[in-house]
C-alpha distance (Angstrom), angle and dihedral (degrees) to the residues before:
residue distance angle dihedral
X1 . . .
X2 3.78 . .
X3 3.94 107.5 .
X4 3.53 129.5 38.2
X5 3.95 136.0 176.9
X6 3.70 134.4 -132.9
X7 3.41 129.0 -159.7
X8 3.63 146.5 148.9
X9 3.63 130.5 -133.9
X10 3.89 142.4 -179.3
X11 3.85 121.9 14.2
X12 3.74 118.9 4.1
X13 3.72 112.0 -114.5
X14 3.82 128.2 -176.1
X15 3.72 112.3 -102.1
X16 3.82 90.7 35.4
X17 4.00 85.8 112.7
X18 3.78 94.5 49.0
X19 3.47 81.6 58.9
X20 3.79 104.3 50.4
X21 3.83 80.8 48.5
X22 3.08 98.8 54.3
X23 3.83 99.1 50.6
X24 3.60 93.3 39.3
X25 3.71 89.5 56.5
X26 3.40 95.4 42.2
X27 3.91 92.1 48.7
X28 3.78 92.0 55.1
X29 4.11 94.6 46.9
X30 4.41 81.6 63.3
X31 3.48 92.8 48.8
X32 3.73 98.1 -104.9
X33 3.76 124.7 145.7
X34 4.24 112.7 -128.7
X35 3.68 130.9 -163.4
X36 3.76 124.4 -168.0
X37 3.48 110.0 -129.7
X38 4.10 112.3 -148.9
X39 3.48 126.4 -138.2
X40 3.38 101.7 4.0
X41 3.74 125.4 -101.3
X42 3.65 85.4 -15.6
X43 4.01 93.7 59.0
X44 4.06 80.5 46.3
X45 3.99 95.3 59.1
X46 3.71 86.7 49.2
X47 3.61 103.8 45.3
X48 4.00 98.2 -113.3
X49 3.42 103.7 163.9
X50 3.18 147.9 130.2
X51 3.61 143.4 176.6
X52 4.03 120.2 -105.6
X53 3.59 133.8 -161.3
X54 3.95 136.1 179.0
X55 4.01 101.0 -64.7
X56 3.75 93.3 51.3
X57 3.74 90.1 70.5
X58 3.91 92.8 45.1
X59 3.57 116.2 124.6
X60 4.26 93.4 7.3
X61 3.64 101.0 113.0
X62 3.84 103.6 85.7
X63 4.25 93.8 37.1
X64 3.26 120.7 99.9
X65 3.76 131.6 -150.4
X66 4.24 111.1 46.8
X67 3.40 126.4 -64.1
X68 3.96 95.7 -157.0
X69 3.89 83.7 44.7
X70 3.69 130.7 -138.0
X71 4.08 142.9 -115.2
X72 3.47 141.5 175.4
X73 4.12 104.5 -119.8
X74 3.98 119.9 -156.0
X75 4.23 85.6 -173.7
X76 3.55 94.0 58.8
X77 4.35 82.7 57.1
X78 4.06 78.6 60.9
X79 3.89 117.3 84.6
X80 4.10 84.9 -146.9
X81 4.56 81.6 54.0
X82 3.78 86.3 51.3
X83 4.12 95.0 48.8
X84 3.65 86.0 48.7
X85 3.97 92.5 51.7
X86 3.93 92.2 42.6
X87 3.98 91.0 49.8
X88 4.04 92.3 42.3
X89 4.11 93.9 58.2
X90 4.09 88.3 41.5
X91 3.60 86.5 49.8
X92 4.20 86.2 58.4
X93 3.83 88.3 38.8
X94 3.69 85.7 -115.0
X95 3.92 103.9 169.1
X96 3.86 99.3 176.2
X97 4.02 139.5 28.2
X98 4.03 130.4 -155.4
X99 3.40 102.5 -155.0
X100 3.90 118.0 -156.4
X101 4.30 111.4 -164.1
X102 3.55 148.8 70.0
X103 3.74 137.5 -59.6
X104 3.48 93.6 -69.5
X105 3.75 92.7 51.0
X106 3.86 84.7 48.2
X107 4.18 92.7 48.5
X108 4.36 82.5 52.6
X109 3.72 87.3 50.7
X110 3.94 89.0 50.4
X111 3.60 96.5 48.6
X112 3.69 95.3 48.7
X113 3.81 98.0 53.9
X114 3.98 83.2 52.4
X115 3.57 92.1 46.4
X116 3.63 104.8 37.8
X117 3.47 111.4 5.3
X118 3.52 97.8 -111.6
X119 3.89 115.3 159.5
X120 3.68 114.0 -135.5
X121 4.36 140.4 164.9
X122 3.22 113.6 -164.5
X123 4.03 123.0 -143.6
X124 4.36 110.1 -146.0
X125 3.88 103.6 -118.9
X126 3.86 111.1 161.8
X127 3.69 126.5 113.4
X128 3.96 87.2 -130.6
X129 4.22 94.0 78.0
X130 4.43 78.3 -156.9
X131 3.96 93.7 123.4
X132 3.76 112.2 109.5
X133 3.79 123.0 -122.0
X134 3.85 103.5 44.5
X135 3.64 135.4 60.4
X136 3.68 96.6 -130.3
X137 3.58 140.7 11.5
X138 3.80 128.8 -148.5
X139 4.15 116.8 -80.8
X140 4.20 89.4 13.2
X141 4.05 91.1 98.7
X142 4.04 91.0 40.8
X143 4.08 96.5 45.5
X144 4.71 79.7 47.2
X145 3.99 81.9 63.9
X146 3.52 98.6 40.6
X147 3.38 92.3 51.7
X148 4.43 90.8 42.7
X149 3.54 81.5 54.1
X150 3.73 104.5 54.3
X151 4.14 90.5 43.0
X152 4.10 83.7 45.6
X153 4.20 84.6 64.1
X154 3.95 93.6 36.0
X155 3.81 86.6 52.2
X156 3.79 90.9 64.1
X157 3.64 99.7 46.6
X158 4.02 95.5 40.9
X159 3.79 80.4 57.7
X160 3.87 99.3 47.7
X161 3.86 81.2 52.6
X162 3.92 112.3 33.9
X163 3.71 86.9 -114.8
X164 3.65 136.5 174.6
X165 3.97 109.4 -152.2
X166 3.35 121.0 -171.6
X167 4.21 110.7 -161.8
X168 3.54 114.9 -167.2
X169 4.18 103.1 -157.9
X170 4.07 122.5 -169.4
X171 3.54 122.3 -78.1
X172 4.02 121.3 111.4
X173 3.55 103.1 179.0
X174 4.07 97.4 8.8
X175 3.67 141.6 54.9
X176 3.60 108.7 -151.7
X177 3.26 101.9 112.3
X178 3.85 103.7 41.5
X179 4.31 85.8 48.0
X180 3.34 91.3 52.4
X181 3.97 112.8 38.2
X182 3.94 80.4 37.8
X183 3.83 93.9 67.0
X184 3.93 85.5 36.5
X185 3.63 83.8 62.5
X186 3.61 115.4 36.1
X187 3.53 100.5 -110.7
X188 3.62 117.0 -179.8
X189 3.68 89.1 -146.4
X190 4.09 140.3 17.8
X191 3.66 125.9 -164.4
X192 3.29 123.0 -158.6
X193 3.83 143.5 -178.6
X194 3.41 93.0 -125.4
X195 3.43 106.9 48.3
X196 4.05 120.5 61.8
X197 3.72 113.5 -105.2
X198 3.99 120.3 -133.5
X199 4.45 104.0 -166.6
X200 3.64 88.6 -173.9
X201 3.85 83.5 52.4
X202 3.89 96.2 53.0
X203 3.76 92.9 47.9
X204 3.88 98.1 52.9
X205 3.53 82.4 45.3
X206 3.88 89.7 57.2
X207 3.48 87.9 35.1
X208 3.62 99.9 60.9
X209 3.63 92.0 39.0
X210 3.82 87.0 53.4
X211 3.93 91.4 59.4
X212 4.22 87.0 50.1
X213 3.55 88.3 67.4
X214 3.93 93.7 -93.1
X215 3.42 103.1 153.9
X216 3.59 106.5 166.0
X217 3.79 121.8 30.5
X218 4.37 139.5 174.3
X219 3.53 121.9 -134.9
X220 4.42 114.9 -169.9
X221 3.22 110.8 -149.9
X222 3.99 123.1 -166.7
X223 3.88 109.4 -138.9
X224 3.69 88.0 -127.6
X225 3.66 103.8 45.4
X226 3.46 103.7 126.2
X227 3.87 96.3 -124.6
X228 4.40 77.3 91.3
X229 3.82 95.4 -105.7
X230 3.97 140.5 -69.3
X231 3.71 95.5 -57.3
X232 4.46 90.4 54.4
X233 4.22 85.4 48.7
X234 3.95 90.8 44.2
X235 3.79 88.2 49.3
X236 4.01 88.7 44.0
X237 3.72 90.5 46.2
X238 4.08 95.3 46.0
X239 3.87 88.5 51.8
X240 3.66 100.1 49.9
X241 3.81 103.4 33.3
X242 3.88 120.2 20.1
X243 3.78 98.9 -176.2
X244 3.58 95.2 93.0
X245 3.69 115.2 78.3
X246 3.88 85.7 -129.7
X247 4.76 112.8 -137.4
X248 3.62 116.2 171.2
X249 4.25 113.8 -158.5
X250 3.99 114.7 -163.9
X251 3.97 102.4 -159.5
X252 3.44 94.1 -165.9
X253 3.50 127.5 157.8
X254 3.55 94.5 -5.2
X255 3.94 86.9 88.9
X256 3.75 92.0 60.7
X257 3.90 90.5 59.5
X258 3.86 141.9 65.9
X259 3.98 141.8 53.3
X260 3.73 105.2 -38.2
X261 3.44 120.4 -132.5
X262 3.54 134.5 -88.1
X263 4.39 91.9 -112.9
X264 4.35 81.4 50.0
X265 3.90 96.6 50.6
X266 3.72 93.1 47.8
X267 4.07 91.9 45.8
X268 3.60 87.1 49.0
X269 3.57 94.0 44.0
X270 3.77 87.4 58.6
X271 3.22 107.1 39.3
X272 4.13 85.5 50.6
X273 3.38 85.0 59.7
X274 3.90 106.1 45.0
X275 3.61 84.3 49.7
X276 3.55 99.7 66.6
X277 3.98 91.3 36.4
X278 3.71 84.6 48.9
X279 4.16 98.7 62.8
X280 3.93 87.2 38.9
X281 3.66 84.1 62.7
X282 3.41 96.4 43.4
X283 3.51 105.1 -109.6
X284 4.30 110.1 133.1
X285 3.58 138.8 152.3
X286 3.70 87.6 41.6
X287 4.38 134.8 100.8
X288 3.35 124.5 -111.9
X289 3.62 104.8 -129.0
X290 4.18 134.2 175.7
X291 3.57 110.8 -144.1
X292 3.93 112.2 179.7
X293 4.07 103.1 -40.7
X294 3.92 102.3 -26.3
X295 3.48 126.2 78.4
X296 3.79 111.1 -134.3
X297 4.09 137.0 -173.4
X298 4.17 107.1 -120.7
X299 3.93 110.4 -161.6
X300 3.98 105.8 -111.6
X301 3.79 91.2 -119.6
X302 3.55 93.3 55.1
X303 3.28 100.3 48.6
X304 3.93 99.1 44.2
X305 4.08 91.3 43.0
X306 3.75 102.4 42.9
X307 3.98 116.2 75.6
X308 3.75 114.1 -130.3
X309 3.79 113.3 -139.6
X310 3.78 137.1 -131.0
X311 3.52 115.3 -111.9
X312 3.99 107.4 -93.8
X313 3.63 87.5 -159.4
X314 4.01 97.2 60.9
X315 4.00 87.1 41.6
X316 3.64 85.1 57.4
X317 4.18 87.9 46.4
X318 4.04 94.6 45.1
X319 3.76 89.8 51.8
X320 4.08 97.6 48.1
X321 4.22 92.9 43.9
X322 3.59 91.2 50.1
X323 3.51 101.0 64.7
């Protein structure tokens, strides 16, 4: 192998550019030509790339966001899209990709090596830490602290007022940010997609910590809990218990941004890495994952089919602290 492409693909998450540093660098100390591939598997349909070498990377590893950028791409959902990718990087002589995203990114990836042949490891960057095979992907443990942060600051002001916020945090089809930044944080409750939600549960609970002397209380909300969101509990809460001057806060994209932390560069920085020494070795169409201390290479269709679970153990914790 003597060319290989990076790109990234699906949402942005911080530490995606310690990544694409890190394999970029690491590709260049083996002798390998690199080219950044823009926009994703858009930018690959329409031949935008270009070829990258050490000073590109400089001065990446604390920004957020992605340098090489990201989109979503209906064409590449095409087989004709995915004919025009695969003849694009053979026109470079591009032999091998890293691919930094999601599990859609990684289901792309899949269908291209089928397709086309084309080699690819995949590096776990999504905010959403819900891909199977590693226990954390790159930006989840910088969005946890973005979101501790924000609920820090509501936490004063829901006190000054004997509020009841309700913060609805990221997470369609997983909870692993709302579980975690929700113990972080003290919430009195966490809803999750995973777990069932019982309204008349959450309101005794706020009931009974209302007649404690709990004035002021945070509820985390997962935006794909299937209670319908924090403005449905707000409205469920306002209807069956009014003493609670009732705010709802939707974090939003706010916990795809910023620095990432110091635990995100370094994952990213190793993952980049792996990556690179991963297709030399002839490993492809497989995740590079961190499970405890090793690093390890999860086939693509295992880690996109099987469902990674929430930690029983920190349900179990969330629901004794909040009492």
């Amino acid at each position: 192998m003597k060319r290989i492409g990076v790109f990234t693909s699906g949402g942005d998450a911080p530490g995606m550019n310690a990544c694409i540093r890190a394999a970029v660098r690491t590709a260049l100390s083996r002798g390998l030509e690199v080219f950044g591939i823009y926009r994703g598997y858009q930018g690959m349909i329409e031949g935008d790339i270009v070829p990258m070498n050490s000073g590109d990377v400089s001065n990446i590893i604390q920004r957020g966001g992605t340098i090489l950028k990201t989109a979503r791409s209906d064409d590449f959902r095409t087989e004709q899209g995915r004919r025009k990718a695969a003849e694009n990087l053979r026109k470079y002589g591009i032999e091998g990709l890293v691919c930094i995203g999601g599990d859609g990114s990684f289901k792309g990836a899949s269908i291209l090596y089928e397709e086309h042949g084309i080699k690819t490891i995949g590096a776990p960057g999504t905010i959403d830490n819900d891909l199977y095979g590693t226990d954390s992907t790159i930006g989840y443990d910088t969005a946890v602290n973005t979101v501790v942060q924000a609920v820090d600051k509501l936490r004063d002001t829901a006190a000054s007022h004997n509020r009841l916020f309700i913060v609805e945090v990221m997470g369609r089809d997983a909870g692993f940010i709302a579980l975690r930044s929700g113990i972080a944080c003290g919430a009195e409750a966490i809803l999750v997609p995973e777990t069932p939600t019982y309204i008349d549960a959450l309101i005794q609970k706020l009931r009974d910590g209302w007649n404690r002397q709990k004035h002021s209380s945070i509820v985390i909300v997962a935006e794909g809990d299937e209670s319908g969101g924090a403005y449905e509990v707000a409205k469920a809460v306002k209807q069956n218990f009014d003493r609670y001057d009732v705010r709802v806060t939707v974090l939003g994209h706010i916990q795809r941004g910023g620095s990432p932390s110091a635990y995100d560069r370094v994952l990213a920085s190793e993952m980049g890495y792996a990556a690179v020494e991963g297709l030399l070795d002839g490993k492809f169409n497989a995740m590079v994952g961190r499970q405890g201390r090793e690093i390890v290479f999860v086939p693509f269709e295992k880690a996109i089919k099987h469902n990674k679970e929430l930690n029983k153990h920190l349900l179990q914790i969330a629901a004794t602290l909040s009492i």
